[in-house]
Backbone as CSV, one residue per row, in Angstrom:
resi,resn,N_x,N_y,N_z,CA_x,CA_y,CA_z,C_x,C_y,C_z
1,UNK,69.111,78.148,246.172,67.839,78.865,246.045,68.085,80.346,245.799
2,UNK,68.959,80.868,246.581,69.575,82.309,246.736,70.067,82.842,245.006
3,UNK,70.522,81.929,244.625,71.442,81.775,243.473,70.415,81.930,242.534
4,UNK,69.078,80.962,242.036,68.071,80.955,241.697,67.268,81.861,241.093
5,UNK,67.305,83.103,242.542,66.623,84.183,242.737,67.130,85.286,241.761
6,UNK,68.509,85.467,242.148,69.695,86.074,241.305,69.777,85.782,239.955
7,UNK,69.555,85.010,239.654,69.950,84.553,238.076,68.163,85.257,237.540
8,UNK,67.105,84.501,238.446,66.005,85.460,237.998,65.359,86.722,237.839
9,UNK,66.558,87.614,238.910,66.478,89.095,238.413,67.512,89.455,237.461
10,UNK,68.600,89.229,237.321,69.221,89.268,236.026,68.574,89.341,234.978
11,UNK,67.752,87.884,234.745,67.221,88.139,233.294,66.105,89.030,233.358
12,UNK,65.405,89.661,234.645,64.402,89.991,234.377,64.915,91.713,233.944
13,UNK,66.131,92.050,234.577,66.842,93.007,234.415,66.988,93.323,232.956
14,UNK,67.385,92.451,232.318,68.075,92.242,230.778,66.443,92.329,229.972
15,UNK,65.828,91.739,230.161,64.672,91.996,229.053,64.111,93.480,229.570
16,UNK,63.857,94.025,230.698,63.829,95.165,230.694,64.399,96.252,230.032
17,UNK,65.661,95.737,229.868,66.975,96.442,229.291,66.269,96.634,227.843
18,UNK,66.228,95.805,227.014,65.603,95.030,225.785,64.540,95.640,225.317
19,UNK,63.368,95.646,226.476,62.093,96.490,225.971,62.752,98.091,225.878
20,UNK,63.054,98.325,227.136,63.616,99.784,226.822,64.113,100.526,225.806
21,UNK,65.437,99.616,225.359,66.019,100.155,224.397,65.175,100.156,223.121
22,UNK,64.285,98.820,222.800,63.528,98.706,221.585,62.367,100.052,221.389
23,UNK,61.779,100.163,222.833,60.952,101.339,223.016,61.470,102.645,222.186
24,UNK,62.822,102.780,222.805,63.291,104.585,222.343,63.455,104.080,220.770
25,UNK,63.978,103.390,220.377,64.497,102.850,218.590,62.929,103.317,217.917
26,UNK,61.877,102.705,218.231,60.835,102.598,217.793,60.294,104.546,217.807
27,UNK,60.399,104.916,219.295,59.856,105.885,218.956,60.646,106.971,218.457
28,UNK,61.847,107.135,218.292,63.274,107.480,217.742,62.921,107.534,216.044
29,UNK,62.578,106.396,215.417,62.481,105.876,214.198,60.592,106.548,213.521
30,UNK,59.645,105.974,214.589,58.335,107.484,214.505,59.015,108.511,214.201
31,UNK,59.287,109.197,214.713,59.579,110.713,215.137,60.420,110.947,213.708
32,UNK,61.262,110.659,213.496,62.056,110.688,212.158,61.357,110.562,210.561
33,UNK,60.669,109.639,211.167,59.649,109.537,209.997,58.490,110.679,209.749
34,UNK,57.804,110.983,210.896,57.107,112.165,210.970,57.509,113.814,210.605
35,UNK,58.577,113.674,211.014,59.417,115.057,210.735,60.276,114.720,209.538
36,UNK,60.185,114.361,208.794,60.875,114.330,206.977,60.754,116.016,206.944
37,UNK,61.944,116.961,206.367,62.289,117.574,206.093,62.923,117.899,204.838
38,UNK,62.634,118.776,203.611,63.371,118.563,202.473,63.474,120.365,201.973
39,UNK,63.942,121.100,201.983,64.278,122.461,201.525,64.354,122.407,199.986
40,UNK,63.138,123.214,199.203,63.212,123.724,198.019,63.576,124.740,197.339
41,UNK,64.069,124.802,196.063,64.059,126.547,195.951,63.790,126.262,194.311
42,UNK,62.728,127.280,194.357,61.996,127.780,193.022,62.280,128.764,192.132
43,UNK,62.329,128.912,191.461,62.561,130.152,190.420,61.926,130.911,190.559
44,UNK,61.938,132.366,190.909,60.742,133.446,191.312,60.095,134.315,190.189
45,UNK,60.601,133.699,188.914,59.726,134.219,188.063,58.858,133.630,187.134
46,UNK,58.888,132.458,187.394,58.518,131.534,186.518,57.456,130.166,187.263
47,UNK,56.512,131.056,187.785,55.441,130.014,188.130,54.358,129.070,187.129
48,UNK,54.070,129.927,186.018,53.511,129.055,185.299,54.747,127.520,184.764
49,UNK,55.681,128.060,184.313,56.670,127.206,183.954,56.733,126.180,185.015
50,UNK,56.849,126.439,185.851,57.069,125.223,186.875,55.782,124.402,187.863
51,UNK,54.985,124.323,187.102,53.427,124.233,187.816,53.639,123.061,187.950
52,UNK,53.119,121.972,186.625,53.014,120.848,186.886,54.201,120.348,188.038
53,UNK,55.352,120.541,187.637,56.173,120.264,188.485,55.900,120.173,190.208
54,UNK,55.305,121.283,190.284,55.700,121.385,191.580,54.073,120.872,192.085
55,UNK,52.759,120.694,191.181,52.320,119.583,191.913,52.599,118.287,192.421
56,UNK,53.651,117.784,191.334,54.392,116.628,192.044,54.692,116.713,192.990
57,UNK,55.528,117.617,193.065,56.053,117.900,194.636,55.592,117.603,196.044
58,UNK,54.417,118.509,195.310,53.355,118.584,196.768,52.528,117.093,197.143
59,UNK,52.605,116.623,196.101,51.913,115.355,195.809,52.493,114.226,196.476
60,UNK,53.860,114.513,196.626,54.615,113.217,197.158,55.099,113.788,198.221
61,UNK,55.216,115.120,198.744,55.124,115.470,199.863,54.409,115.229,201.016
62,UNK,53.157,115.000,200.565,52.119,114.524,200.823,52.040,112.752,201.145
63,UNK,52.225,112.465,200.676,51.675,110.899,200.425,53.043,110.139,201.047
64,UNK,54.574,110.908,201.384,55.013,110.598,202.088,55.441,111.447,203.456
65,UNK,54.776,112.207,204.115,54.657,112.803,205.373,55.735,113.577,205.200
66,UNK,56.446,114.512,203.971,57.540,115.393,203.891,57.001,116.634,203.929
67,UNK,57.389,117.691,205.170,57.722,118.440,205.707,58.636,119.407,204.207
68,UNK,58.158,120.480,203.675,59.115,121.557,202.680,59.415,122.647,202.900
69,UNK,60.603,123.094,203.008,60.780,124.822,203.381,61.241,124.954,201.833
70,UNK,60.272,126.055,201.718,60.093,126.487,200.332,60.902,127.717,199.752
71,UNK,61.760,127.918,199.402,62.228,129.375,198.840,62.421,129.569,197.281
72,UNK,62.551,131.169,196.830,61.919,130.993,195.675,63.563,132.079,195.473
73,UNK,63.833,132.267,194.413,65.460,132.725,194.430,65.135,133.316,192.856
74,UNK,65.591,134.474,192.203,65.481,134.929,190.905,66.984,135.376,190.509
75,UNK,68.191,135.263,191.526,69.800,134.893,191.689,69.962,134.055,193.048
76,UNK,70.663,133.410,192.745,71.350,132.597,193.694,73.210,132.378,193.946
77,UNK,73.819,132.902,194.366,75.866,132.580,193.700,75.961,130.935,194.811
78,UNK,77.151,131.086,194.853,77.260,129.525,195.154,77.629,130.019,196.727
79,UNK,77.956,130.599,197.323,78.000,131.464,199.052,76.364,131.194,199.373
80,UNK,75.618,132.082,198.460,74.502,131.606,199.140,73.664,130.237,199.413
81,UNK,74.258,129.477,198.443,73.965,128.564,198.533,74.305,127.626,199.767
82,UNK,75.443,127.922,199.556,76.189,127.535,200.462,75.612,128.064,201.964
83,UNK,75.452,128.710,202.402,74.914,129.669,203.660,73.491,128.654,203.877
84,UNK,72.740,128.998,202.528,71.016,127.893,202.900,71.620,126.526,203.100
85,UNK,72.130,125.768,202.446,72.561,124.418,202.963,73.042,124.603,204.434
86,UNK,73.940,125.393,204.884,73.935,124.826,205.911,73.194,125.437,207.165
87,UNK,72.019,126.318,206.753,70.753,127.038,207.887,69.532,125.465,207.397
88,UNK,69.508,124.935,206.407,68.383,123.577,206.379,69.364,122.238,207.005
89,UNK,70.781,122.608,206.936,70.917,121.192,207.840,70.960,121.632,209.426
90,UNK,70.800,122.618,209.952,70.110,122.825,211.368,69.132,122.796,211.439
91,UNK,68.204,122.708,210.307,66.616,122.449,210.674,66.677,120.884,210.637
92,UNK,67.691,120.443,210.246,67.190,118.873,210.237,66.722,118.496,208.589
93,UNK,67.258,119.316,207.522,66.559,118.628,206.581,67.250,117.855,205.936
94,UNK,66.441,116.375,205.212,67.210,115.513,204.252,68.145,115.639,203.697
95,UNK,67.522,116.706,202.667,68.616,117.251,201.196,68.029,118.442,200.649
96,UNK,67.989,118.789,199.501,67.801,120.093,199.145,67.518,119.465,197.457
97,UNK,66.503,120.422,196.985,66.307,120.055,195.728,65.803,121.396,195.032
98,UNK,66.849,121.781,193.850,67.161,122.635,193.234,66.130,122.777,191.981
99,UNK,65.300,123.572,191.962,64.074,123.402,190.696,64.529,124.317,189.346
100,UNK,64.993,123.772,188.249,65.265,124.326,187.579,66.642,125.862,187.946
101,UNK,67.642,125.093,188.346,68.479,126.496,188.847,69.347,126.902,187.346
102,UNK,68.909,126.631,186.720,69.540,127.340,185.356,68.910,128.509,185.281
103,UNK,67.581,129.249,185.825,67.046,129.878,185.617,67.091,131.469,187.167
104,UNK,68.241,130.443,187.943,68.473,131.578,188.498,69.991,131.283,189.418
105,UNK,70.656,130.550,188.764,72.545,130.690,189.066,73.211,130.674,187.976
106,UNK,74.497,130.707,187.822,74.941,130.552,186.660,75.987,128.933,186.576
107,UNK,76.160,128.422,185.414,76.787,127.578,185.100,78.253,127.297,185.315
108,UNK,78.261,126.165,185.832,79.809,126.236,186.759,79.667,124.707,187.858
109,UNK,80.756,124.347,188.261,80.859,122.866,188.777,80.533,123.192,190.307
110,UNK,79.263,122.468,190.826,78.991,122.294,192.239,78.734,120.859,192.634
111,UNK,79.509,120.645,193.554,79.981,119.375,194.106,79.010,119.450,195.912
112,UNK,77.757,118.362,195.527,77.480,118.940,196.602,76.458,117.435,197.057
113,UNK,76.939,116.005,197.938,76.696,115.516,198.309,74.771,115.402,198.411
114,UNK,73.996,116.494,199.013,72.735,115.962,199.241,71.812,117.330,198.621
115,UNK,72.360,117.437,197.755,71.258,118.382,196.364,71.159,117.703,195.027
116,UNK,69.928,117.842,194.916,69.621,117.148,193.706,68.920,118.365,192.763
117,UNK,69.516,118.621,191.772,69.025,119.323,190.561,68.105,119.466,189.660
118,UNK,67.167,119.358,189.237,65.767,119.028,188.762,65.983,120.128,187.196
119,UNK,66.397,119.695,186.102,67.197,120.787,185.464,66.747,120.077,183.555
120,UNK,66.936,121.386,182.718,67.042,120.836,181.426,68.463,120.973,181.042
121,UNK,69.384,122.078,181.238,70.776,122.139,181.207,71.497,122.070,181.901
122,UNK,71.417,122.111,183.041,72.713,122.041,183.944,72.895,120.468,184.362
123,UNK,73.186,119.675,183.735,73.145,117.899,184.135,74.754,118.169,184.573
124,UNK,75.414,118.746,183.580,77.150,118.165,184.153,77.654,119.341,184.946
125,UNK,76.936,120.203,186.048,76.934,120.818,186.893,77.313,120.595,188.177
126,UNK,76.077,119.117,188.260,75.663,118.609,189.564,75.589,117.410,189.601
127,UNK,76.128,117.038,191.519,76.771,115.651,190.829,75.196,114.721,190.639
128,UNK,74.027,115.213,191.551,73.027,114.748,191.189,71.992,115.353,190.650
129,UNK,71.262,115.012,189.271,70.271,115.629,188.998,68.844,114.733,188.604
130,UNK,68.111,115.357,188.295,66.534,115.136,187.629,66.311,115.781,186.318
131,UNK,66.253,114.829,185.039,66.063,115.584,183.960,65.328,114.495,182.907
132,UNK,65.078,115.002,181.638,64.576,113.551,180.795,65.622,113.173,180.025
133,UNK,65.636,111.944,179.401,66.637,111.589,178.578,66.201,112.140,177.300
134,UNK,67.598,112.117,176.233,67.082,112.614,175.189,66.482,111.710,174.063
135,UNK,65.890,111.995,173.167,65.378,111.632,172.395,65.597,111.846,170.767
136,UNK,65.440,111.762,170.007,65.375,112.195,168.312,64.087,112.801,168.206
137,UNK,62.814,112.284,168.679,61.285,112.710,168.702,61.050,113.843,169.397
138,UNK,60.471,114.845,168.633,60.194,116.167,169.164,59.176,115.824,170.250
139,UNK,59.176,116.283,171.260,58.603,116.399,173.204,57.653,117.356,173.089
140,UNK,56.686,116.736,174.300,56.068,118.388,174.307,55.937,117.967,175.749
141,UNK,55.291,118.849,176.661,55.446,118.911,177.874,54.015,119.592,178.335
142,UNK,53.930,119.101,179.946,52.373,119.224,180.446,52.359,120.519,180.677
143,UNK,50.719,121.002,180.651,49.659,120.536,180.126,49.642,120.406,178.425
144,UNK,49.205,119.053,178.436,49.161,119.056,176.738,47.231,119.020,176.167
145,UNK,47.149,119.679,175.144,45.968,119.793,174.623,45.093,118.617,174.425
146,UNK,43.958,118.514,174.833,43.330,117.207,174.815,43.210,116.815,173.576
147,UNK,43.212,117.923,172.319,42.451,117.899,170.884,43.618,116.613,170.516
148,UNK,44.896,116.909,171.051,46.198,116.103,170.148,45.286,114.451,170.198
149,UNK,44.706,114.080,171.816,44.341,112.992,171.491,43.374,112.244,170.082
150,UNK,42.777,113.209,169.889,41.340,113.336,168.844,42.518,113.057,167.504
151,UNK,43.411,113.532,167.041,44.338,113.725,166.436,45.194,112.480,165.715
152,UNK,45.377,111.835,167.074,45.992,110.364,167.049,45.262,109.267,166.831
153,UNK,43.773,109.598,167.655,42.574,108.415,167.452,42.283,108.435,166.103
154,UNK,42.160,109.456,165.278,41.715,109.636,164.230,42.632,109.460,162.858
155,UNK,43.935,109.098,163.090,45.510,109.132,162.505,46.325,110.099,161.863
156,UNK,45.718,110.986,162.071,46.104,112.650,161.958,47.316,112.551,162.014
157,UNK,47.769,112.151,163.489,48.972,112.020,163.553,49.392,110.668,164.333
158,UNK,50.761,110.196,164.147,51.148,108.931,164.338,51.455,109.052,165.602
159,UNK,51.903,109.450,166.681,52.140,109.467,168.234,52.842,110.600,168.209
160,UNK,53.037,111.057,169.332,53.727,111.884,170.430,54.520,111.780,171.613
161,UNK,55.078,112.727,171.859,56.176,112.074,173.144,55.774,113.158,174.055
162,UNK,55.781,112.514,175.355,55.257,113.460,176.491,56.078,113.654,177.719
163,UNK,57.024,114.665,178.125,57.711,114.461,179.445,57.220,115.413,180.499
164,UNK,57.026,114.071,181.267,55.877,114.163,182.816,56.798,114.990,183.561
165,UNK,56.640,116.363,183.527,56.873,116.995,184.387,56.462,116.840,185.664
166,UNK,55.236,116.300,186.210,54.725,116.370,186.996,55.469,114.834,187.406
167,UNK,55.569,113.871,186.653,56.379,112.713,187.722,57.554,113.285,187.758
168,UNK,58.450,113.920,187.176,59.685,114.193,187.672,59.715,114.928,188.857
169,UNK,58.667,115.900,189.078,58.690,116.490,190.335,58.288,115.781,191.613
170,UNK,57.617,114.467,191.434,57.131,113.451,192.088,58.186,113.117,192.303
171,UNK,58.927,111.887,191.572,60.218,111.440,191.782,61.071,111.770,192.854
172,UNK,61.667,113.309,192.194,62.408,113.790,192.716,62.012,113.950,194.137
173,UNK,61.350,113.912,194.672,60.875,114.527,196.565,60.955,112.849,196.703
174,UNK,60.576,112.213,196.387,60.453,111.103,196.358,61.960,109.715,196.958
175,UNK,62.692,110.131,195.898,64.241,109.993,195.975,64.742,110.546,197.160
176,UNK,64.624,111.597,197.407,64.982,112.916,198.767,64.915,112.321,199.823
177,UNK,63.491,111.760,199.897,62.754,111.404,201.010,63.443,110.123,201.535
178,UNK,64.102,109.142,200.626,64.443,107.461,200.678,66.183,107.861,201.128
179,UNK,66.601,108.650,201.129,67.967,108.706,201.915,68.173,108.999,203.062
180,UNK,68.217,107.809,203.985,68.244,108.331,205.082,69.551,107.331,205.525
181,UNK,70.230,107.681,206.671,71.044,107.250,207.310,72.799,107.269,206.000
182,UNK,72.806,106.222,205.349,74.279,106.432,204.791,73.360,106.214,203.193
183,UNK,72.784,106.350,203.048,71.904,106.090,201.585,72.031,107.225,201.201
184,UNK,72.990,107.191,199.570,73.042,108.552,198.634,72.177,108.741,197.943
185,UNK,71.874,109.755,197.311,71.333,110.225,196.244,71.628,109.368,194.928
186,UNK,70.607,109.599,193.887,71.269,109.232,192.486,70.684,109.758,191.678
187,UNK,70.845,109.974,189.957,70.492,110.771,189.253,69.150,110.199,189.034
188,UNK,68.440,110.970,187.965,67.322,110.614,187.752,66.786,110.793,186.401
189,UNK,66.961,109.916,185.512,66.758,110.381,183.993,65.604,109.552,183.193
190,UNK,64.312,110.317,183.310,63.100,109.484,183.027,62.890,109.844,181.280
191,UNK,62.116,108.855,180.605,62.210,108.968,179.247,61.249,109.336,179.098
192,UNK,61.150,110.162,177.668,59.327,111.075,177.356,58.660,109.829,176.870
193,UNK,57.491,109.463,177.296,56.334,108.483,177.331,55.535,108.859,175.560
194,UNK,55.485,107.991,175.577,55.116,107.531,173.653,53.363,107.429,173.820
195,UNK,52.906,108.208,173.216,51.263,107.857,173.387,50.736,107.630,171.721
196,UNK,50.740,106.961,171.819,50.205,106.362,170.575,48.666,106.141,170.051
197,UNK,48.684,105.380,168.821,46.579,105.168,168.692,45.912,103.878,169.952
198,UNK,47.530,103.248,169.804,47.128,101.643,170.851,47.041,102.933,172.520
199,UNK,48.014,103.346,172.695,47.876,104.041,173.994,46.707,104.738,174.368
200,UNK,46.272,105.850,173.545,44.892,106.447,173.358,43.765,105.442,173.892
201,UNK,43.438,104.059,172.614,42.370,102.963,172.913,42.099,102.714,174.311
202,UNK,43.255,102.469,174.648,43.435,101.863,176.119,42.976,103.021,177.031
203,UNK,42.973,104.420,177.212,43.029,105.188,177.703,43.891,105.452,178.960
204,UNK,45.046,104.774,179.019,46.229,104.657,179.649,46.892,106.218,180.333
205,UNK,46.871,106.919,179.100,47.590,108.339,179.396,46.770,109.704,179.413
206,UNK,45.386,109.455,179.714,44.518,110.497,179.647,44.415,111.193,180.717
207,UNK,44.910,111.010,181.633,45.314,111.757,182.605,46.455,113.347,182.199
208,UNK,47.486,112.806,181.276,47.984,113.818,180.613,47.839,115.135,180.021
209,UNK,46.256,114.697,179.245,45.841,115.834,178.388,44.889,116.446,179.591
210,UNK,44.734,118.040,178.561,43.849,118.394,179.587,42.687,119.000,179.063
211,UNK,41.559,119.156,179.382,40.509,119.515,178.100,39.965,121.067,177.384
């Protein structure tokens, strides 16, 4: 009977054990999720240039509970860089995502595990970046004129190619956000979107233009 008793606080011991530990995991795993952290740095002279972009940003910042320390840099050398990487990994942040740094470091090999590059030239810089693939078809980039649609409906002209600045800046926070624990980074090379007379009909990409 004695024996009985014993074996029945044991287990009652052990699932205690069980809830406990599942308890802290759970609220361990909240808390982590809530506090997403991701350090930006912007070009400080070039806000119109980087608009659409960085509504993405905010956009998927948003929609996935990421936390941004924002800095805006018009030089950057690779010390300083070096120095902010490692003042955002005491804040706890993800990774770091570099907005256009052609426009304020210079060109040269940085080897750097959890930065991702968001770039039109510097691709063989960094080991990870965000850029579009290339094309033969001349690009144009957001905001694009609503008239072009009128243009295409009408056969003015045969299509256009459009690179979504604004999803690449999506993306990119996006990607940032999904590495957690031993999960790397990877590049990111989205293709300029074809809007055509069939695309137009449909009104598929009208979100694009702007009026």
């Amino acid at each position: 009977m004695k024996q009985n008793k014993r074996k029945h606080l044991i287990l009652i011991v052990i699932l205690l054990s069980i809830a406990f530990v599942s308890i802290l995991y759970v609220r361990d795993r909240d808390y982590a999720q809530k506090n997403k952290r991701i350090a930006i740095i912007y070009p400080k002279y070039s806000q119109s240039f980087i608009q659409e972009v960085q509504e993405g940003i905010q956009d998927c910042a948003y929609d996935h509970q990421v936390k941004l320390d924002v800095w805006y840099k018009d030089d950057l050398s690779q010390n300083e860089l070096d120095d902010l990487i490692t003042q955002e990994y005491k804040n706890q942040a993800m990774g770091l995502l570099l907005v256009y740094p052609e426009k304020y470091m210079r060109k040269t090999q940085y080897e750097y595990g959890n930065v991702l590059a968001l770039t039109d030239t510097m691709q063989d810089s960094f080991t990870y970046t965000a850029s579009f693939s290339q094309t033969s078809h001349e690009t144009m980039r957001l905001p694009v004129d609503f008239n072009l649609l009128k243009e295409i409906s009408t056969g003015k002209r045969d299509a256009i190619y459009i690179e979504d600045t604004y999803k690449l800046g999506y993306k990119s926070i996006e990607l940032i956000s999904h590495c957690e624990g031993k999960r790397r980074l990877s590049t990111i090379s989205l293709k300029p979107e074809k809007v055509d007379q069939k695309v137009v009909e449909k009104g598929s990409k009208a979100s694009l233009f702007t009026y």
